[in-house]
C-alpha positions as CSV (number, residue, x, y, z in Angstrom):
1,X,210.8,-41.0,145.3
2,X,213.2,-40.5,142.2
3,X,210.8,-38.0,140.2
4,X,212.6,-34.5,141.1
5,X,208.7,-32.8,141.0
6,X,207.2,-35.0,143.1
7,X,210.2,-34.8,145.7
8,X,209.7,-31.4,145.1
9,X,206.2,-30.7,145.7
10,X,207.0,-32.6,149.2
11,X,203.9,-34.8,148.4
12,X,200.9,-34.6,151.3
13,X,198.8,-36.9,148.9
14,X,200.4,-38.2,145.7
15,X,199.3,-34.9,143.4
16,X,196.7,-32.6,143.3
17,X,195.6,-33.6,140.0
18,X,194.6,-36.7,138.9
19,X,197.1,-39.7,138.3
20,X,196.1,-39.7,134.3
21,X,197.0,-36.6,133.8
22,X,199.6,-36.5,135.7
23,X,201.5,-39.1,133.9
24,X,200.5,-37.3,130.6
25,X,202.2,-34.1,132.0
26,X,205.4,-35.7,133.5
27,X,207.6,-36.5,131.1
28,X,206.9,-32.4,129.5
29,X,206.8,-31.1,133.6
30,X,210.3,-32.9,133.8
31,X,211.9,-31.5,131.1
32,X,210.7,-28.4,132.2
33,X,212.0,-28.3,135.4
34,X,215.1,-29.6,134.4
35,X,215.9,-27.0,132.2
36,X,214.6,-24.7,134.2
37,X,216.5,-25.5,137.1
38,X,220.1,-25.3,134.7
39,X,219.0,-21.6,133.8
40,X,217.6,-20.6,136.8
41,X,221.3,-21.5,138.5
42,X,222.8,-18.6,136.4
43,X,220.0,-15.9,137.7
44,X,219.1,-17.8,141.4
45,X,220.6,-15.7,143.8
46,X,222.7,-17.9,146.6
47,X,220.3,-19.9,148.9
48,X,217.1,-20.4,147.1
49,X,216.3,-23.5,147.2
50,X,215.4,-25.8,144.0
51,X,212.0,-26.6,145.7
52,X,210.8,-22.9,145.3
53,X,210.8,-23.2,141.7
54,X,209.0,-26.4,142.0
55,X,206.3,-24.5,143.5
56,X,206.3,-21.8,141.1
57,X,206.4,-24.3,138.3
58,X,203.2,-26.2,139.6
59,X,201.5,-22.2,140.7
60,X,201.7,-21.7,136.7
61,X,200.3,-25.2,136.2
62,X,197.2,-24.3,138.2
63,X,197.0,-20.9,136.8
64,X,196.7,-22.4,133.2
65,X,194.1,-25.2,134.7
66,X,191.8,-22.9,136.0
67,X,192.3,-20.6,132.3
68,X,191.5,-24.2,130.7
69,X,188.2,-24.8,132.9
70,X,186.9,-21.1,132.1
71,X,187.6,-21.7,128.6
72,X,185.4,-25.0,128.8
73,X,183.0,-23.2,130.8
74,X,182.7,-20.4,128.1
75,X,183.1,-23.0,125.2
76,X,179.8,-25.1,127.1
77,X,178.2,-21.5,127.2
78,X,178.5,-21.0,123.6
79,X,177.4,-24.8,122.7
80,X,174.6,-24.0,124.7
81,X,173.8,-20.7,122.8
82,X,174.5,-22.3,119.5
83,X,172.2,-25.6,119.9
84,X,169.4,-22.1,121.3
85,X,170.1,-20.7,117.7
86,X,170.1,-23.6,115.9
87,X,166.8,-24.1,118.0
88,X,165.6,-20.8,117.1
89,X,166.3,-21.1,113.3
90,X,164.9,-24.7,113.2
91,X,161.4,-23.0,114.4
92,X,161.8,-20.1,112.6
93,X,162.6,-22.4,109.4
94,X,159.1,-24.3,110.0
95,X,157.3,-21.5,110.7
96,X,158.7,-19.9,107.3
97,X,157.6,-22.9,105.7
98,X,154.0,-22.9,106.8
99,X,154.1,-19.0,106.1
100,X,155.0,-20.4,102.5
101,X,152.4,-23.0,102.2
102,X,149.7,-20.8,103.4
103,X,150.5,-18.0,100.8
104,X,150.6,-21.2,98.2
105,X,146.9,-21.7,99.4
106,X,145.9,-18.0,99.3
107,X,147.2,-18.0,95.9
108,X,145.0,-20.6,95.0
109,X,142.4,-19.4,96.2
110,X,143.0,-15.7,95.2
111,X,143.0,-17.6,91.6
112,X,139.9,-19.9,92.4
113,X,138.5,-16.4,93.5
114,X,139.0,-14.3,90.9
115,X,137.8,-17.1,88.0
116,X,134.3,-16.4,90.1
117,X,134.4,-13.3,90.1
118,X,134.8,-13.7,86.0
119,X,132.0,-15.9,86.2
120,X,129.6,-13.7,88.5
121,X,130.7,-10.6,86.5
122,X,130.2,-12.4,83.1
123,X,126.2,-13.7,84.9
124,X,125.8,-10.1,86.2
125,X,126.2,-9.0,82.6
126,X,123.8,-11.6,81.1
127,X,122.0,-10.8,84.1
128,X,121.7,-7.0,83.2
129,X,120.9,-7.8,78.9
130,X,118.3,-9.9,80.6
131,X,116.8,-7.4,82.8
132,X,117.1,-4.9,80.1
133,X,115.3,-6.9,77.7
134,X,112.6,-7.8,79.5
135,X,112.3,-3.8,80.6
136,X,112.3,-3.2,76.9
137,X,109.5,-5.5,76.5
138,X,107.8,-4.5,79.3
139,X,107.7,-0.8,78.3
140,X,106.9,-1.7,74.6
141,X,103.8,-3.8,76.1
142,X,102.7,-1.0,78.6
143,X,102.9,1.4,75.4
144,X,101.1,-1.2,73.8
145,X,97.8,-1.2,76.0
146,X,98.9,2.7,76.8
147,X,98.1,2.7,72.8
148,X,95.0,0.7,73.0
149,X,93.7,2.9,76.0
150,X,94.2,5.9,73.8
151,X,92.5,4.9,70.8
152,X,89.4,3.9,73.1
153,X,89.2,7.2,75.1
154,X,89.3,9.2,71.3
155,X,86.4,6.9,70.2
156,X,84.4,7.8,73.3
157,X,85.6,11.1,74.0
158,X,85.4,11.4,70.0
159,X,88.8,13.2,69.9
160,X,90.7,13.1,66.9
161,X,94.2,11.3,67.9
162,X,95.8,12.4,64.4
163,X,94.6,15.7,64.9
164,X,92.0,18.4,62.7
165,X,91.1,21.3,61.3
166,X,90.8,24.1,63.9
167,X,86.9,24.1,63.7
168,X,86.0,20.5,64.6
169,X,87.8,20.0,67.1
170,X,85.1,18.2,69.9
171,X,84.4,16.1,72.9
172,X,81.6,14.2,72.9
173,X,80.1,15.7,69.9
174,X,80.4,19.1,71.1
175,X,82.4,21.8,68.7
176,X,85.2,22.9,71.6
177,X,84.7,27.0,71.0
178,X,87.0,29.1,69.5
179,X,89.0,32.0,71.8
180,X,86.4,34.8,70.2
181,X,83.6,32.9,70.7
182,X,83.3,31.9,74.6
183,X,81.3,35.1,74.9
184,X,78.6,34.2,72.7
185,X,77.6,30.4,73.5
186,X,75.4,30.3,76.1
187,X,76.1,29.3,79.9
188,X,74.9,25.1,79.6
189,X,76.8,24.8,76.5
190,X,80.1,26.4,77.5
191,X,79.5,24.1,81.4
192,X,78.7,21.0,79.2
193,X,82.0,21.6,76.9
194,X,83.9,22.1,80.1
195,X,82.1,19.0,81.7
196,X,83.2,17.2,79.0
197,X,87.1,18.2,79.8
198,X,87.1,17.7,83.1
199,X,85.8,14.3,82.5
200,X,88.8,13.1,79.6
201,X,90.7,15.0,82.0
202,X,90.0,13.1,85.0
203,X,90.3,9.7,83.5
204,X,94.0,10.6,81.9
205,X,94.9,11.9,85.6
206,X,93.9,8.5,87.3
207,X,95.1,6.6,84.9
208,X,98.4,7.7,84.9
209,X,98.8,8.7,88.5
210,X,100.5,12.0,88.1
211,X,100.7,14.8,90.9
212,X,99.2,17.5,89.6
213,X,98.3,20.9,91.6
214,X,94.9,20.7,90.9
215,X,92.2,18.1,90.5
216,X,88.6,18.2,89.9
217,X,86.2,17.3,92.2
218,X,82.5,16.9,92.0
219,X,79.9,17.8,95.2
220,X,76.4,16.9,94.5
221,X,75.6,17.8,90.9
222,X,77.9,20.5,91.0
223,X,81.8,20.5,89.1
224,X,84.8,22.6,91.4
225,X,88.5,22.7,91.2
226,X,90.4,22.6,94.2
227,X,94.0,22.9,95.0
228,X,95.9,19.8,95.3
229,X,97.4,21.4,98.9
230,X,95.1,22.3,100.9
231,X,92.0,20.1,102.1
232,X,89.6,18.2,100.8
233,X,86.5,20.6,102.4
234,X,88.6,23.8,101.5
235,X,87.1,26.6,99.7
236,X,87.2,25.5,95.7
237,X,86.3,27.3,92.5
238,X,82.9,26.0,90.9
239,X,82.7,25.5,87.0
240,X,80.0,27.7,86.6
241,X,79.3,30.0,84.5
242,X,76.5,32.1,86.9
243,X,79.8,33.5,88.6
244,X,81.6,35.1,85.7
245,X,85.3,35.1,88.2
246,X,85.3,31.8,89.8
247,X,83.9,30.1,86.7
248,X,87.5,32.1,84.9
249,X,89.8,31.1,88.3
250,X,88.7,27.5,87.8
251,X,89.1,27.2,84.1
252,X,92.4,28.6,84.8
253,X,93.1,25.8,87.6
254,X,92.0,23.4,84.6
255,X,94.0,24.8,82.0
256,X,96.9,24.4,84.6
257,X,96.1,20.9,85.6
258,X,96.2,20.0,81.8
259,X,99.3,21.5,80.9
260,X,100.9,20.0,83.8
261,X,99.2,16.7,82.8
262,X,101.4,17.3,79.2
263,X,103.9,18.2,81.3
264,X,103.9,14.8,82.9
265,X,104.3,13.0,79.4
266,X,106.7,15.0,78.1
267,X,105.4,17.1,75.8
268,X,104.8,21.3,76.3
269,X,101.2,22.7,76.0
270,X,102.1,25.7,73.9
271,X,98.7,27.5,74.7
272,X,97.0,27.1,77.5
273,X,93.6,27.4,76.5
274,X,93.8,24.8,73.3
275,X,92.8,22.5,75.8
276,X,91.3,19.7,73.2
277,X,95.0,20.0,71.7
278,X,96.3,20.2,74.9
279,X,94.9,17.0,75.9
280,X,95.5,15.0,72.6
281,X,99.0,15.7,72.8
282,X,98.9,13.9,76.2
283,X,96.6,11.2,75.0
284,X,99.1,10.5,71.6
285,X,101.9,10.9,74.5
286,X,100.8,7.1,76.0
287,X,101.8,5.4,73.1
288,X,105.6,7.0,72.8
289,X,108.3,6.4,75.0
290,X,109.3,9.2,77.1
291,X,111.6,12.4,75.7
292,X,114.6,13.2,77.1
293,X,113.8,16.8,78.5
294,X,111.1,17.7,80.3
295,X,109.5,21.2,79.4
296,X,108.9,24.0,82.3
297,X,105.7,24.2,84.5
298,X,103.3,26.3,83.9
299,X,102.5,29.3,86.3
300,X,99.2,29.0,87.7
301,X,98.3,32.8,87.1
302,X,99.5,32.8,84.2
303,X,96.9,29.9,82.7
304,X,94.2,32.1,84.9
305,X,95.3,35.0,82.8
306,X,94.4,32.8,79.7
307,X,91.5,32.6,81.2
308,X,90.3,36.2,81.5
309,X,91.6,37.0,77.8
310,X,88.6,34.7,76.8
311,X,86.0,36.6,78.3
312,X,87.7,40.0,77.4
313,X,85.9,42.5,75.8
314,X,88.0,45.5,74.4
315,X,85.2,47.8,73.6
316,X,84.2,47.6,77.3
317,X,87.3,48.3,79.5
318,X,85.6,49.3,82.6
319,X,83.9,45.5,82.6
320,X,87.2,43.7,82.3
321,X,88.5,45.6,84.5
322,X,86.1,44.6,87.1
323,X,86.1,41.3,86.0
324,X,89.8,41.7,86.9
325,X,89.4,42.8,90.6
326,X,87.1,39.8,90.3
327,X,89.3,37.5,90.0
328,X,91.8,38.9,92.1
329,X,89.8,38.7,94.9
330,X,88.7,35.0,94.3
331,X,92.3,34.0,94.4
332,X,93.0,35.5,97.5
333,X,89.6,33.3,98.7
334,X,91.4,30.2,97.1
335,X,95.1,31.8,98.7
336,X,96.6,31.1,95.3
337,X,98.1,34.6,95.8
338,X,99.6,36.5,98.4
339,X,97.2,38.1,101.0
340,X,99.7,41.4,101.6
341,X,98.7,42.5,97.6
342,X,95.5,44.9,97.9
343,X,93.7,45.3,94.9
344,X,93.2,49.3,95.8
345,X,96.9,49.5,95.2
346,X,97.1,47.9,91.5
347,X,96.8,50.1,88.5
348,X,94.8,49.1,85.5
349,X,98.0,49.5,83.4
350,X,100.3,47.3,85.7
351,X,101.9,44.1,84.4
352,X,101.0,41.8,87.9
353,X,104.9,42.0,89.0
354,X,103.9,42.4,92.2
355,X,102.0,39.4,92.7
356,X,102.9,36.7,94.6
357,X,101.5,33.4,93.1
358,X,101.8,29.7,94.8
């Protein structure tokens, strides 16, 4: 063979790389090897032989093969990585893309939702004037018959709604009496006065449903007032003027019940014992709407105190005070007061700071 590599290589096949390539890389290879071989003549000691540099020649060929094949190994690596990426950022892309045309959607229907809110808030409003306005008519009707039902209870009752001079004030005909003068009527005409109050009385209590602490109640032919607590069978205090201290604990249970009846309306009961005024200022009450406040309650002993002072008799100390005692001891019957308060231990004088009422 004339090629100087390919003599030098002493050939066992033709070459160990392929023929195309090998005719690509001649020409440079003999050039090479040529002017290798004129310098390495300088530096080549004596007897190396022009073959060994033949050999090293085609050692640093194969070295920069194999450096070319990991480079195209690498390079593949990295085309592989970058078509992942590219992968990656296609699906990422699309997914961003739905992301976007989803919030375009919630938008639209964060819009769609809020012009219903507008419209439910604007119907709630027209809603709420409507409501109102038929409340408002509602409560001008119910005063209304509330008005009607208090100008027929005067007429029967015969109680003056616009009010009246002190001494005709009646029920039923009957003059109501005066503070001095409950001593001096007799027994039927002071039970038929009170009859007559328990009676308006009862009628204004069902009517307008209040809870009251006491009611009247009627056994046989006979009027009582009962607490609103306890039982129906429970002890009671009769309206009757035979037993001078229950006949005063129940009219104080009455004057109570009406007061808390005004109460109920909204309007005070200055004195407890006006009880005509008492309950024309909760009859004129039905026909106005209700106040803003609300007075205070009235103690219970307090109205049964009222109740004494009728029936009190200066000149005769010793008979109020027994009437007193009295009446102390019938409200321990009726346990409006507390049971540990004995009567031996109260002085005439006190003020009734130590007792205990319900």
């Amino acid at each position: 063979m004339d090629c100087g590599v390919c003599a030098g290589s002493k050939p066992r096949g033709f070459c160990g790389a392929c023929v195309r390539e090998r005719w690509l890389q001649h020409a440079w290879l003999d050039g090479v090897v040529r002017a290798g071989s004129s310098r390495q003549e300088k530096h080549t000691p004596e007897g190396q032989q022009t073959h060994e540099v033949y050999e090293w020649q085609a050692r640093r060929l194969q070295a920069r093969r194999q450096r070319v094949a990991q480079l195209r190994t690498l390079i593949g690596q990295r085309q592989d990585q970058i078509a992942a990426a590219r992968q990656l950022r296609d699906t990422l892309q699309q997914q961003q893309q739905e992301c976007r045309d989803r919030l375009a959607e919630d938008k639209d229907g964060l819009a769609e939702g809020k012009d219903r809110l507008a419209k439910d808030k604007d119907g709630l409003a027209e809603g709420r004037d409507r409501r109102r306005a038929r409340w408002q008519r509602a409560q001008a009707q119910v005063r209304a018959d509330r008005r009607v039902l208090a100008q027929a209870l005067g007429g029967v009752a015969g109680l003056r709604l616009q009010g009246g001079a002190a001494l005709d004030e009646r029920l039923f005909g009957l003059p109501w009496p005066q503070r001095a003068d409950w001593a001096k009527y007799p027994a039927a005409y002071i039970e038929a006065c009170v009859g007559h109050a328990v009676h308006v009385f009862s009628v204004l209590a069902h009517y307008l449903h209040a809870r009251l602490p006491f009611y009247a109640a009627k056994r046989g032919g006979r009027l009582y007032m009962r607490a609103a607590w306890r039982r129906a069978d429970a002890p009671a205090a009769e309206l009757a003027v035979s037993h001078r201290a229950r006949f005063v604990v129940a009219l104080g249970m009455l004057f109570c019940a009406i007061a808390e009846l005004c109460r109920a309306q909204g309007v005070a009961a200055p004195e407890p014992a006006d009880v005509v005024g008492n309950m024309r200022r909760a009859v004129c009450a039905l026909a106005e709407p209700p106040p803003a406040a609300t007075p205070p309650p009235l103690d219970v002993y307090a109205a049964v105190v009222e109740a004494m002072r009728l029936y009190a008799d200066a000149a005769r100390p010793a008979a109020a005070l027994a009437l007193r005692e009295a009446v102390h001891a019938e409200l321990r019957r009726l346990h409006l007061c507390d049971d540990a308060v004995d009567a031996a231990d109260r002085d005439a004088s006190s003020d009734d700071e130590n007792w205990a009422i319900i």
